[in-house]
KEGUFI-521124 format. One line per field, with one value per residue (C-alpha): y, x, z; residue in one letter; residue number from 1. Coordinates in steps of 0.25 Angstrom, whole numbers, plus 5000, padded with zeros to 4 digits. Each point is the difference from the previous one (the first is absolute). Layout:
BEGIN
c2: [Y  ...] $
c1: [X  ...] $
c3: [Z  ...] $
resn: [a  ...] $
resi: [NUM  ...] $
end
This chain:
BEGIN
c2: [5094  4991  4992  4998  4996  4990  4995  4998  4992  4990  4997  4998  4992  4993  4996  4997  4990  4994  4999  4992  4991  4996  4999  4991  4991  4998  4997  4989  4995  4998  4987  4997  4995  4998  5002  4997  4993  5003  4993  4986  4990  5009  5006  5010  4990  4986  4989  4990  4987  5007  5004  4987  4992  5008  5000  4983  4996  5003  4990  5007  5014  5008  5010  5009  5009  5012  5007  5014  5011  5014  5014  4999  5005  4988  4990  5006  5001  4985  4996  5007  4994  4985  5004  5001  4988  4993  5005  4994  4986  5003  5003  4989  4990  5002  4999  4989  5011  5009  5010  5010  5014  4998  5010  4994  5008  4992  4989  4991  5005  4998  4986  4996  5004  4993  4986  5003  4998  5015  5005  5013  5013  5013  5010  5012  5012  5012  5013  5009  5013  4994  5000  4989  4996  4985  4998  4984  4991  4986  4991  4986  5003  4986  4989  4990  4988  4994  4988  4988  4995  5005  5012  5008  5014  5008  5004  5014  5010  5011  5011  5001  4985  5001  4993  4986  5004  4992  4989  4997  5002  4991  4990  5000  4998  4989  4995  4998  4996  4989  4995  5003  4991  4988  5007  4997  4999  4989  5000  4988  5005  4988  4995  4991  5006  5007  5012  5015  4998  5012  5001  5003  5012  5006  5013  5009  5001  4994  5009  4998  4983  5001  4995  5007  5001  4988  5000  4990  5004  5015  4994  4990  5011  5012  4991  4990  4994  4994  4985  4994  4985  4992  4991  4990  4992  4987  4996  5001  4989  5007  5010  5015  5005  5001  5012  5009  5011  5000  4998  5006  4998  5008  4998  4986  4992  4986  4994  4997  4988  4994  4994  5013  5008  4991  5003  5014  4999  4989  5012  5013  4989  4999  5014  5013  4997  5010  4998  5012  4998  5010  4993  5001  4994  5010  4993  5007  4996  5007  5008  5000  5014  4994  4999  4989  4994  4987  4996  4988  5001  4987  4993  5011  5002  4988  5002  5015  4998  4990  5013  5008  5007  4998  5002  5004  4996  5012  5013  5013  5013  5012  5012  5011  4996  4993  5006  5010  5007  5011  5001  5013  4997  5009  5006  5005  4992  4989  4984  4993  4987  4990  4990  4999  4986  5007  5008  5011  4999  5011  5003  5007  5009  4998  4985  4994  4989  4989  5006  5007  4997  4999  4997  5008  4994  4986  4997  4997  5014  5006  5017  4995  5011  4994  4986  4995  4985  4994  4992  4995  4988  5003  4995  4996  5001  4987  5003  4990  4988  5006  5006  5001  5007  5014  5003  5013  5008  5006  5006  5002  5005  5012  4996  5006  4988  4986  4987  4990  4984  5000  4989  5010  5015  5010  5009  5008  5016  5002  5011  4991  4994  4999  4996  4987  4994  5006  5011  4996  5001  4989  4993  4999  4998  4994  4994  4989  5000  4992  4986  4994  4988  4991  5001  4985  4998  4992  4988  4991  5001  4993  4996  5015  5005  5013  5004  5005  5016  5005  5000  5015  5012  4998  5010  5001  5011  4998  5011  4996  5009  4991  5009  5008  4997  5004  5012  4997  5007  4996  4986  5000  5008  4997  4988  4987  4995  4998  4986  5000  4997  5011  5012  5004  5005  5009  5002  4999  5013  4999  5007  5015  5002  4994  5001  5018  4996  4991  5010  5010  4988  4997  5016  5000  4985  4994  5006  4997  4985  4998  5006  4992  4985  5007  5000  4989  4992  5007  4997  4985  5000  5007  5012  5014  5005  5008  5004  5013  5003  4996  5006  5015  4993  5000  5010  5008  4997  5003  5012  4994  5007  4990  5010  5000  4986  4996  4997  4986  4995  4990  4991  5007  5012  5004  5008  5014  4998  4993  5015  5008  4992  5001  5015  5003  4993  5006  5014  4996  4998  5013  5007  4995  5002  5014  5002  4995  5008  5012  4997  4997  5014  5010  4993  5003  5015  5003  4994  5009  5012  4998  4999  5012  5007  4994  5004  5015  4999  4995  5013  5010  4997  5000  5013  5005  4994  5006  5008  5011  4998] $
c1: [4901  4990  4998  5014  5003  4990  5004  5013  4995  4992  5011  5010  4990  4999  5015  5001  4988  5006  5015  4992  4993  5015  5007  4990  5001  5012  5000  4991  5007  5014  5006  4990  5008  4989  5003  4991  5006  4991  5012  4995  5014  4997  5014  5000  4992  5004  4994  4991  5007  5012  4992  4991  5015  5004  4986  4998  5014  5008  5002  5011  5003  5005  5014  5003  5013  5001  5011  5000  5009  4996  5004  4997  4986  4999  5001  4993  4988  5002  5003  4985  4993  5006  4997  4985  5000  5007  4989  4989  5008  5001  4985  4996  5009  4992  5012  5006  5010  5010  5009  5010  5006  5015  5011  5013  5009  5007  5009  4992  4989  5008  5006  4985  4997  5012  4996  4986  5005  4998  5008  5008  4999  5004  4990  4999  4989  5002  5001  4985  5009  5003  5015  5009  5000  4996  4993  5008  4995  5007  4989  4992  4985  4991  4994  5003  4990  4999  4989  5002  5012  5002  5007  5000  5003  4996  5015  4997  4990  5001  4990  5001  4997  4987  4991  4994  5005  4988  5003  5014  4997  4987  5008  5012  4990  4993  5015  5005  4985  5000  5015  4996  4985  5007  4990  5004  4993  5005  4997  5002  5006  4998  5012  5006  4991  5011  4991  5003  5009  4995  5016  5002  5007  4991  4996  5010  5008  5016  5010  5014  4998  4995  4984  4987  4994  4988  4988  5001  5012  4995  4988  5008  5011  4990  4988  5007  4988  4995  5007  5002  5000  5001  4991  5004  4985  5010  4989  4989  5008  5000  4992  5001  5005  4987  5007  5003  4987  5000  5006  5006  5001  5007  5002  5003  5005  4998  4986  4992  4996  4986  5006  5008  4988  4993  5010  4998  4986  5001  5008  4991  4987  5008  4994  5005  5010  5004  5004  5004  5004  5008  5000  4992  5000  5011  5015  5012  5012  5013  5010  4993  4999  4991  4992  4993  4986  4993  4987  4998  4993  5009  4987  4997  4986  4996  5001  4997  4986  4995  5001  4993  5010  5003  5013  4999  5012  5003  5006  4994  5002  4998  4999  4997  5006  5014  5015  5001  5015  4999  5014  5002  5001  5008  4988  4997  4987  5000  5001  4994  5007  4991  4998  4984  5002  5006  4987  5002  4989  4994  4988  4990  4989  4992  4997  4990  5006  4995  5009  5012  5014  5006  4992  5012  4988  5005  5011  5011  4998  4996  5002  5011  4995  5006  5006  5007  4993  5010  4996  4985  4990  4985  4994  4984  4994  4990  4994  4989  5012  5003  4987  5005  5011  5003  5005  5006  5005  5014  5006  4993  5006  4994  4985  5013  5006  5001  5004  5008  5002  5012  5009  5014  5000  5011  4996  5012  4997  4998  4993  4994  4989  4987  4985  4994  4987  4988  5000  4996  5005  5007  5002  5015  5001  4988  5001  4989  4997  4994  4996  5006  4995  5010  5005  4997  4986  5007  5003  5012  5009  5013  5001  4997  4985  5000  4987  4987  5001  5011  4995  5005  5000  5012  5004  5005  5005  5003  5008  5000  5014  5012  5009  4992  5014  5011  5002  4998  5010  5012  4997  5000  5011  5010  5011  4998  5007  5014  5006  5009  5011  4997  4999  5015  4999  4990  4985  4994  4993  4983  4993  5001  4987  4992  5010  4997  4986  5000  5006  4988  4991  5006  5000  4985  4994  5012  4994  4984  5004  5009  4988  4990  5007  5003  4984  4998  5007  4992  4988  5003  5003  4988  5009  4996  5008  5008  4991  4997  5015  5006  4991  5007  5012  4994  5004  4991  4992  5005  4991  4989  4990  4988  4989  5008  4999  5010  4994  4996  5011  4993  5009  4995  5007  5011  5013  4995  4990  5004  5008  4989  4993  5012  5002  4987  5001  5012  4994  4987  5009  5009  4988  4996  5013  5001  4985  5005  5013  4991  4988  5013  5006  4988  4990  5004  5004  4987  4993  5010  4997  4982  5003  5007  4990  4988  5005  5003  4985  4996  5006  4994  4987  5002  5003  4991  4989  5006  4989  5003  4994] $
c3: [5149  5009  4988  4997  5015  5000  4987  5004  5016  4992  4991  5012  5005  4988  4998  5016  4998  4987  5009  5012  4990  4993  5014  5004  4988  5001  5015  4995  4989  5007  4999  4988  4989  4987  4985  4989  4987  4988  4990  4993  5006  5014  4998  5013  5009  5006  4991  5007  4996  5010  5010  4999  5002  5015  5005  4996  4995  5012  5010  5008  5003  4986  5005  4988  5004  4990  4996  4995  4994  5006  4996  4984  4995  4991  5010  5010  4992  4995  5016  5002  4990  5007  5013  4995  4994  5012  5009  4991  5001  5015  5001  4990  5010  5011  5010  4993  4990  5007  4993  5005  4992  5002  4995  5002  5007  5011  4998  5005  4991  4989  5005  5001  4986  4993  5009  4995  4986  4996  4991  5003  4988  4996  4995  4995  4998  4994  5008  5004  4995  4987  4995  5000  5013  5004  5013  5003  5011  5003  5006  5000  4995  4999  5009  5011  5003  5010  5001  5010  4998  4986  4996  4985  4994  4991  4998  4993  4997  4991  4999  4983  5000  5009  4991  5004  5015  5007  4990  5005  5015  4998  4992  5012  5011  4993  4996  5015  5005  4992  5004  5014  4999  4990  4988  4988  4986  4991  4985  4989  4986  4989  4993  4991  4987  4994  5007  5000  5014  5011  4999  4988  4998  4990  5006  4995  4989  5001  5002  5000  5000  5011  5001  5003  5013  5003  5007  5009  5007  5002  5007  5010  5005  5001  5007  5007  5006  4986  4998  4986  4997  4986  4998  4990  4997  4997  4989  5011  5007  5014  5007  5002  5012  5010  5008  4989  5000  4983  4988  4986  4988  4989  4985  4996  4988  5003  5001  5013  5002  5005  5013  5003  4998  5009  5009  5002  5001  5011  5007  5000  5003  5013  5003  5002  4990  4988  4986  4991  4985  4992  4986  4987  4987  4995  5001  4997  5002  5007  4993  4987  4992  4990  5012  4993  5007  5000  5005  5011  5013  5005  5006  5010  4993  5004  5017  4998  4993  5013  5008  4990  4992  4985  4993  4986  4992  4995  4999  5005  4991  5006  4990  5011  5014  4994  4998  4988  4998  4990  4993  4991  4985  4989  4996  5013  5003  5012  4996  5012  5005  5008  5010  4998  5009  5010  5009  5010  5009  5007  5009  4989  5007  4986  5003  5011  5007  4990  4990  5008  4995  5013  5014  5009  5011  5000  5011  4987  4993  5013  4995  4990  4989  4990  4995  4989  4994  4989  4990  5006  4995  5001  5012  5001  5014  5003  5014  4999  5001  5015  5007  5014  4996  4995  4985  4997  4988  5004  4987  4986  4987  4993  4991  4988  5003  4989  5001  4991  5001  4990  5003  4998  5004  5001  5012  4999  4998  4986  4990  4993  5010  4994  5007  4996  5005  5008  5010  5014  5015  5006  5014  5006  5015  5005  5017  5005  5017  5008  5002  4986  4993  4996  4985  5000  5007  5013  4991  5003  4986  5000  5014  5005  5006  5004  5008  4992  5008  5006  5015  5003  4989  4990  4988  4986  4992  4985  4994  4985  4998  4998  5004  5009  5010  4990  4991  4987  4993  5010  4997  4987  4999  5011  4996  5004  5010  5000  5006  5012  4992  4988  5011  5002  4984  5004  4996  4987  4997  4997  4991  5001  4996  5009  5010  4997  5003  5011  5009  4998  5003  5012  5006  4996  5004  5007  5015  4998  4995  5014  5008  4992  5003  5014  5002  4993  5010  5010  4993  5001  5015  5003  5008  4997  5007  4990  4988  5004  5005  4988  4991  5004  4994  4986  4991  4992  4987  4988  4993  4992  4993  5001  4993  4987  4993  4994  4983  4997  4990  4989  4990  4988  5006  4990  5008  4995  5008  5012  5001  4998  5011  5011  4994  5004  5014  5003  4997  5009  5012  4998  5000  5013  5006  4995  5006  5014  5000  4998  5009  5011  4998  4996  5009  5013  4997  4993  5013  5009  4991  5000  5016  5000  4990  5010  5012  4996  4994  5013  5005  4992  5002  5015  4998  4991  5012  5013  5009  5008  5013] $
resn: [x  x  x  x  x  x  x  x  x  x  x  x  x  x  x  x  x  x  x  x  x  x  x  x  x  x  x  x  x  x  x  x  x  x  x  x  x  x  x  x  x  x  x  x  x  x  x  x  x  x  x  x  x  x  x  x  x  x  x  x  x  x  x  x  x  x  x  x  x  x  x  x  x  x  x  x  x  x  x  x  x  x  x  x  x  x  x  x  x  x  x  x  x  x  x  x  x  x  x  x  x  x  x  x  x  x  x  x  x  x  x  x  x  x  x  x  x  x  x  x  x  x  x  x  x  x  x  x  x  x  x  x  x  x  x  x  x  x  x  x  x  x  x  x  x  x  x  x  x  x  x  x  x  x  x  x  x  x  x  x  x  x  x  x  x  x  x  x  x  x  x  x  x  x  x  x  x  x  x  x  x  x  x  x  x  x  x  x  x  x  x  x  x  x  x  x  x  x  x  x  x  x  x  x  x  x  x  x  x  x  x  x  x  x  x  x  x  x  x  x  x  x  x  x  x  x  x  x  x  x  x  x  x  x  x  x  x  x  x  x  x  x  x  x  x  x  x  x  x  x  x  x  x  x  x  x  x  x  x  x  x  x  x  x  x  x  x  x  x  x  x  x  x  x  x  x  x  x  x  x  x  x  x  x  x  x  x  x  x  x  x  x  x  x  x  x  x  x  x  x  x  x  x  x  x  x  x  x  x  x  x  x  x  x  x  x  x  x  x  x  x  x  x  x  x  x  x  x  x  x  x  x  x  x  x  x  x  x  x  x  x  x  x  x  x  x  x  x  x  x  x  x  x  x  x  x  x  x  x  x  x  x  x  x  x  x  x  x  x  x  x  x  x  x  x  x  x  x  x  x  x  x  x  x  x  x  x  x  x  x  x  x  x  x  x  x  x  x  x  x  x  x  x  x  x  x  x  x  x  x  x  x  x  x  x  x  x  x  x  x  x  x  x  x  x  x  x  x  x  x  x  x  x  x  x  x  x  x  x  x  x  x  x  x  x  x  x  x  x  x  x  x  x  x  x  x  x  x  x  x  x  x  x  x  x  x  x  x  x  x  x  x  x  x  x  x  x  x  x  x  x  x  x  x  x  x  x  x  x  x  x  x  x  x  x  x  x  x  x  x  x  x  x  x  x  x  x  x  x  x  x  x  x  x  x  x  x  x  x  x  x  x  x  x  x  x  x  x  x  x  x  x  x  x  x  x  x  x  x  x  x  x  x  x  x  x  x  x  x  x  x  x  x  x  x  x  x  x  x  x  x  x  x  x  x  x  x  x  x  x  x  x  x  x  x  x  x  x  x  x  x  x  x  x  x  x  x  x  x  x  x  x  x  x  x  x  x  x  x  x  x  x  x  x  x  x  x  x  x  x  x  x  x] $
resi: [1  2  3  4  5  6  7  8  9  10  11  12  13  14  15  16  17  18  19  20  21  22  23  24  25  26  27  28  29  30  31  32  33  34  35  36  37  38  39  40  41  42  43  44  45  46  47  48  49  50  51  52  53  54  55  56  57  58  59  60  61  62  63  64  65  66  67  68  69  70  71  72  73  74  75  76  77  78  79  80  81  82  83  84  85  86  87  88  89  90  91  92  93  94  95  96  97  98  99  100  101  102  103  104  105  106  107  108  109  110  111  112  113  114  115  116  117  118  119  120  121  122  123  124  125  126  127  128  129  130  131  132  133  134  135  136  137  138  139  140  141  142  143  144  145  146  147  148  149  150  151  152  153  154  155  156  157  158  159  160  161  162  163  164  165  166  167  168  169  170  171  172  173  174  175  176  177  178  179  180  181  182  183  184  185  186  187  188  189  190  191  192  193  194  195  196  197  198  199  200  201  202  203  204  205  206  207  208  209  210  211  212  213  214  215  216  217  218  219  220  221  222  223  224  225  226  227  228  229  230  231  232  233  234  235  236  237  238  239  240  241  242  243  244  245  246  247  248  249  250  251  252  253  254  255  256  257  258  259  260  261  262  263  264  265  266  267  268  269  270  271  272  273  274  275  276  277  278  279  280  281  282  283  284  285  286  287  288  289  290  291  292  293  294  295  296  297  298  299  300  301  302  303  304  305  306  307  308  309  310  311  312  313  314  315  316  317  318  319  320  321  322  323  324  325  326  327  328  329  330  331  332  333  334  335  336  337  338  339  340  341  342  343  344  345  346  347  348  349  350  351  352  353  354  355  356  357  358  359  360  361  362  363  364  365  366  367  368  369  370  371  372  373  374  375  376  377  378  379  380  381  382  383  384  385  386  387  388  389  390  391  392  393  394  395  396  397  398  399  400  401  402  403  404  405  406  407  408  409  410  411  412  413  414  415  416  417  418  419  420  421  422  423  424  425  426  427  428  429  430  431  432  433  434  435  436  437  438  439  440  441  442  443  444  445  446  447  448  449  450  451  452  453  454  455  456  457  458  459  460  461  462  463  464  465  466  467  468  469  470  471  472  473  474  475  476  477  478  479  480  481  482  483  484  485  486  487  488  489  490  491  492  493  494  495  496  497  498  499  500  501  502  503  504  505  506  507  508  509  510  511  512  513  514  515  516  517  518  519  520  521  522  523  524  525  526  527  528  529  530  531  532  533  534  535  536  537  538  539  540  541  542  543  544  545  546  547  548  549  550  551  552  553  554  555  556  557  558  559  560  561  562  563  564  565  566  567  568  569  570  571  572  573  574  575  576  577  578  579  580  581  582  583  584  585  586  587  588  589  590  591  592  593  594  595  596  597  598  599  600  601  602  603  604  605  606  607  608  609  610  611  612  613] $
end
């Protein structure tokens, strides 16, 4: 009985020490807010490209007036969840950032919100007991700003549309800052080359004659900040306009000139000057089914190579890392349909960094996981032609990959693609930093002399896809564009094949490309602001199984056994999914069941052991 009382003393003593010690951590830790974010994008934690823009971006005091809806589970959680990340802003802002929690109840409240440019909603959440009862609320839920004299809203937020939520609130404040502080970034798009126009609306498929969405104007109405200027280089007649921060160039169809070309490398030997080019060898042209393919690099080869970078004119063929439909057949096998010149691109954890597909480091691919590159030319990196600058490889094809220098290719979908040439891994996006040398040495040609080295770190990004901007399939099968005085009959339908399929490729690339020329033009300012931020808009990978190669294809290859060869790869990687779906649904029972077969072990030989005083 003594033993028994004693026992049961130190115990109490035990769990009233235990009690002290939790009471007293938390005394401590009240009004210490500290979460740790082990995701890659830093999904649950502010980004430090937001917190970098309140703490050094601000100039005047940031108010953020936050209207909730309370009472619904769903949107308490979600008003929680903001209110964390509110407070890392506020702490981040060093007393520059503001926010208050608002419910609108009064009709002042709500008078406020409307003027605000809130938007006022109904929403509905189904009842705790279950039923068919709906719990319905009336009520503003988004964001006020207030900065200086500018004012902006966030006019609605929804708790099942939270992904990205840092990304619009940073891109809002940096939005009204720079109204507020005269900011502005202004970028120069070359035209008057019969180019692939930024406003071309070849992103999705036509529907109804009515055109496709274009990337350019996505960009100007969603980051206002961001300006847009032609530039028509006149023959090289006049110079580039020394206020804009960089210029584009997209696919063209008319030659560059010498004087142009001189032209633009008179403006990036200015200094602090950027120069991106989305073009290659490979032409296509719009609204063609056959989607038929020349060769000509248009001149640019010759400006690029001064700064290091080679433009192969020719077609990239990717036999591992490109588009491949299956399509059923009345035998029951599966006759694949191929783009092999269009690559998807992803981050491959078997490559080292001098032979990675896509370097999601660099500021234009920053997290991206994966990208879509149509219709690439070869690029060979020369770093000894720039020695104070910095030559990176952005984006590789696959070592499965061939080239061709035919002179007329069809890169439609087809079964009957076939491998030609030598297998080798090939450049496609390749950026040059830093103090450039100019493509022409410094001479004087044709009345213009650029300076020998740009005074103040420049930078050049060559992606080789001609249609890195544009779907592929969408523009090749959309309608051409009907005259003003043709419209009123209505629109002239496109092809419905490509048309089927550009409307998958848009679900699955559309977004990354947006983020991608987002960043890009980021990259050309030199702001960072929002690269981590919008990389937690990107949407997930698509699954690929990079241990499994797929075979090597070789031009003796008859079609019996081309099928064997997919057969057998299809097989490889129907077993790894099967393997995975088990490990997921035996593995964590088989762990449960050895804990529970340890524990009670644990407890028979505790018992097999007791003393008796």
């Amino acid at each position: 009985m003594e033993r028994k009382t004693k026992a049961a003393t130190q115990t109490g003593l035990y769990l009233l020490i235990v009690a002290a010690i939790l009471v007293v951590a938390n005394i401590l830790s009240f009004g210490v807010h500290k979460r740790i974010d082990m995701t890659k994008n830093e999904r649950f934690t502010l980004s430090k490209g937001s917190a970098r823009l309140v703490a050094e971006g601000l100039k005047q005091e940031l108010q953020m007036d936050v209207y909730v809806i309370r009472g619904l589970p769903k949107f308490e959680a979600f008003t929680r969840d903001l209110e964390d990340m509110l407070r890392e802003y506020e702490l981040a802002g060093k007393g520059k950032v503001r926010y208050t929690i608002i419910e609108a109840k009064t009709d002042e409240q709500r008078s406020a919100a409307k003027e605000a440019g809130l938007r006022e909603v109904t929403v509905g959440e189904g009842s705790e007991t279950g039923g068919d009862q709906m719990n319905i609320s009336r009520g503003y839920m988004g964001i006020a700003f207030k900065y200086g004299s500018e004012k902006d809203a966030i006019e609605m937020l929804h708790p099942d549309y939270s992904q990205g939520l840092e990304f619009w609130i940073t891109n809002k404040i940096r939005e009204i800052r720079d109204r507020a502080d005269n900011i502005s970034q202004k970028f120069g798009v070359v035209t008057g080359k019969d180019e692939i126009k930024l406003t071309d609306q070849n992103l999705v498929p036509s529907r109804g004659g009515q055109g496709g969405a274009a990337i350019r104007p996505i960009i100007e109405q969603n980051f206002p900040f961001y300006k847009f200027e032609d530039v028509d280089l006149q023959g090289g007649d006049t110079e580039i306009n020394k206020e804009l921060s960089g210029i584009i160039i997209t696919q063209p169809a008319k030659e560059f000139s010498e004087k142009e070309l001189r032209r633009i490398d008179e403006f990036l030997m200015l200094g602090s000057k950027s120069l991106v080019v989305a073009a290659g060898a490979v032409n296509l042209k719009a609204s063609d089914p056959s989607m038929k393919a020349t060769l000509n690099t248009w001149g640019l080869e010759k400006l690029l190579d001064g700064y290091g970078i080679e433009m192969k004119k020719e077609a990239i063929l990717d036999w591992s890392r490109s588009i491949a439909f299956p399509v059923p057949t009345q035998t029951g096998q599966a006759l694949f349909f191929r783009a092999p010149g269009i690559l998807q691109l992803q981050e491959d954890p078997r490559f080292d960094q001098q032979d990675q597909l896509l370097d999601t480091s660099f500021a234009g691919f920053f997290r991206i996981p994966e990208l879509s590159f149509a219709f690439p030319s070869p690029l060979v990196p020369h770093p000894e032609k720039q020695p104070e600058a910095q030559l990176r490889v952005l984006a590789r094809s696959s070592p499965n990959t061939t080239v061709t220098d035919d002179e007329a290719l069809e890169m439609k979908l087809s079964p009957e693609w076939r491998p030609k040439g030598e297998y080798a891994q090939r450049a496609i996006a390749i950026s040059v930093e830093g103090k450039l040398k100019s493509a022409y040495g410094g001479q004087e040609g044709m009345g213009i002399t650029a300076a020998a080295q740009s005074p103040e770190a420049s930078r050049v990004l060559v992606i080789s896809a001609s249609q890195f901007f544009a779907n592929p399939f969408a523009r090749a099968g959309n309608p051409p564009p009907m005259p003003p005085q043709m419209a009123m009959m209505g629109g002239v339908g496109g092809d419905e094949n490509l048309q089927t399929v550009a409307g998958p490729y848009a679900q699955r690339y559309l977004l990354n490309t947006v983020l991608a020329f987002k960043n890009i033009l980021d990259w050309m300012s030199g702001d960072s602001t929002l690269l981590a931020a919008t990389a937690k808009l990107s949407s997930e990978p698509n699954l690929a199984y990079f241990d499994i190669q797929r075979p090597k294809e070789e031009p003796t290859d008859n079609e019996e056994l081309r099928v064997k060869k997919e057969e057998e790869y299809q097989k490889e990687r129907s077993k790894v999914q099967k393997t995975v779906s088990a490990s997921l649904t035996l593995l964590p029972a088989a762990l449960f069941a050895a804990f529970g077969v340890f524990r009670w072990r644990r407890r028979e030989s505790a018992r097999d052991h007791i003393k008796l005083d």
